[in-house]
N, C-alpha and C positions, 0 to 999 in steps of 0.2 A: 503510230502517229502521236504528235505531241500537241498537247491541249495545256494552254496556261490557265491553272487556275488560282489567278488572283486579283485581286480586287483595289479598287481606290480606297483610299480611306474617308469615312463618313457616309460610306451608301447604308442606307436603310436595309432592314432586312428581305423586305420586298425587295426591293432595288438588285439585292444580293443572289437571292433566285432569281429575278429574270433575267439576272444574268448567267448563272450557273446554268439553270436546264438546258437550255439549247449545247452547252458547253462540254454538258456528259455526255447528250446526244451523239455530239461530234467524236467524244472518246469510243462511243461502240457499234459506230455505224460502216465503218469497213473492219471492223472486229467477226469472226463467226467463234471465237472461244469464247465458251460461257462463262468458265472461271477466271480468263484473264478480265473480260464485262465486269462480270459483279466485284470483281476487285478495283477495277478502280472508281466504279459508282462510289463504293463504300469508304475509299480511299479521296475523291473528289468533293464529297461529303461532309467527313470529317475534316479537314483540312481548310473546307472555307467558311466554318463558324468557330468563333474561339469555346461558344462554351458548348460544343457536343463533345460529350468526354467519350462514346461509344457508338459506333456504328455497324450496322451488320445485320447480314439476312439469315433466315432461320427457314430449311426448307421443309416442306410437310413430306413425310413419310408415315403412312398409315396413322396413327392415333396420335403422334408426335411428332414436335417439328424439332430439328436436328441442326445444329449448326453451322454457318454456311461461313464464307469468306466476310472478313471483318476489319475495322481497326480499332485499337484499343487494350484493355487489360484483359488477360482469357476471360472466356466467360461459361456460363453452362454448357456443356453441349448436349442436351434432350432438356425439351420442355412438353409434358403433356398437355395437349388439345385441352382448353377449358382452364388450364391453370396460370395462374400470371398474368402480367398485362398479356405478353405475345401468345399466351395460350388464347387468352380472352379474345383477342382481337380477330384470332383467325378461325375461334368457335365461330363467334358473330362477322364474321366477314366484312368487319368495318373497322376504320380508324380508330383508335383510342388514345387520346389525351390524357395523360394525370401530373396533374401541379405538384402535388405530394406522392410519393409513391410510398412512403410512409403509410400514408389516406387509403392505398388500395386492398382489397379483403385478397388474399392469399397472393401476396406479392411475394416473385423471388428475388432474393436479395444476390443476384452475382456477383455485384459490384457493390461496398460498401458506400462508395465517393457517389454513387448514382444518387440524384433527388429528383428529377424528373425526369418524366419521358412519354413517345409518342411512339404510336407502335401501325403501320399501314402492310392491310394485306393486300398481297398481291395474288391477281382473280384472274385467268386466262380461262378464255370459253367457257361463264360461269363454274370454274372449279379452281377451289385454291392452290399455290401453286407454293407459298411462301409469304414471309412478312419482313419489313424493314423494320427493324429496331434500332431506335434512338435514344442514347440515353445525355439526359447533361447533370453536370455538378452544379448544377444551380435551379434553386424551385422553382415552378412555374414557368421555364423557359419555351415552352410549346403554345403555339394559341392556332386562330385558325390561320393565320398567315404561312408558317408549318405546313397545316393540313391541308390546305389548296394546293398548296406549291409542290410536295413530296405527295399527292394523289396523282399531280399530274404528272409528274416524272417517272410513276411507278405506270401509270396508264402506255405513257410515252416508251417504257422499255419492256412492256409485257409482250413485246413480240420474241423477247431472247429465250422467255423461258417455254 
C-alpha cells in the first residue's frame, strides 16, 4: 500500500503529527512484516520533519539494546541498558528529552552532527520491547509536542511488536 507522506507548507508542528499518525497507522495496518513496519515508521518519520537528522529503533536484547531498522548515518549498533540517552530511557521506561546532548552525563556520541534528541520506549504487556530514537542537528528541537505525539504512535503500533 502506498501512504503519501507529505505535507502543506506552513502547518505547525502539531498540525504536522496529526496528521502523520493516523498516516503511518495506515502504512502497517495490512502489513504482518515487522521489518518491512518498523521500516517505514522510521522512514515516514524522518522524511516529514526537516530537522530530524536520525531515526531508528533500538531492540532490547538481554542487558542491551541492538540496532533496529533506521534512517540516516550508521549508527552504534549495542548500546548498554543504563547508558546513554536510549540506554537511559529504557532503564527508566520513560521518555527522555535532551536540548543539549552535549548536557547529558554519559552521552554516546554516534553522530557527531546530532545536538538534540528524544528518546521513547516502547512497553508491550509492561515489559520493554525497544526504544525510538530521534536525533536532530539542531538544539533543542524536542519539547513535549514530540513527546505527546511519538507516545502515542509508539502506544498506537505496540501491537506489532
Amino acid at each position: 500500500m502506498s501512504v503519501k507522506i507529505e505535507f502543506e507548507s506552513g502547518l505547525s508542528k502539531e498540525e504536522k503529527y496529526i496528521e502523520l499518525v493516523p498516516r503511518i497507522i495506515s502504512l502497517i495496518d495490512d502489513e504482518k512484516d515487522f521489518i518491512a513496519n518498523i521500516s517505514n515508521i522510521t522512514s515516514a518519520l524522518k522524511f516529514s520533519f526537516n530537522d530530524f537528522l536520525w531515526v531508528g529503533f533500538y531492540f532490547k536484547d538481554g542487558d542491551e539494546l541492538v540496532l533496529g531498522p533506521f534512517q540516516g548515518k550508521p549508527a552504534c549498533t549495542r548500546i548498554v541498558v543504563g547508558k546513554g540517552v536510549c540506554g537511559t530511557a529504557a532503564l527508566r521506561k520513560e521518555t527522555i528529552i535532551v536540548e543539549d546532548v552535549n548536557k547529558f552525563p554519559r552521552h554516546i556520541f554516534c553522530d557527531s552532527d546530532s545536538k538534540s534528541e528524544i528518546v521513547i520506549p516502547v512497553i508491550k504487556d509492561g515489559e520493554l520491547k525497544a526504544v525510538l530514537d530521534i536525533d536532530s542537528g539542531e538544539y533543542g528541537s524536542f519539547d513535549n509536542t514530540d513527546k505527546k505525539h511519538l507516545e502515542d504512535l509508539i502506544l498506537r503500533i505496540s501491537k506489532i511488536f
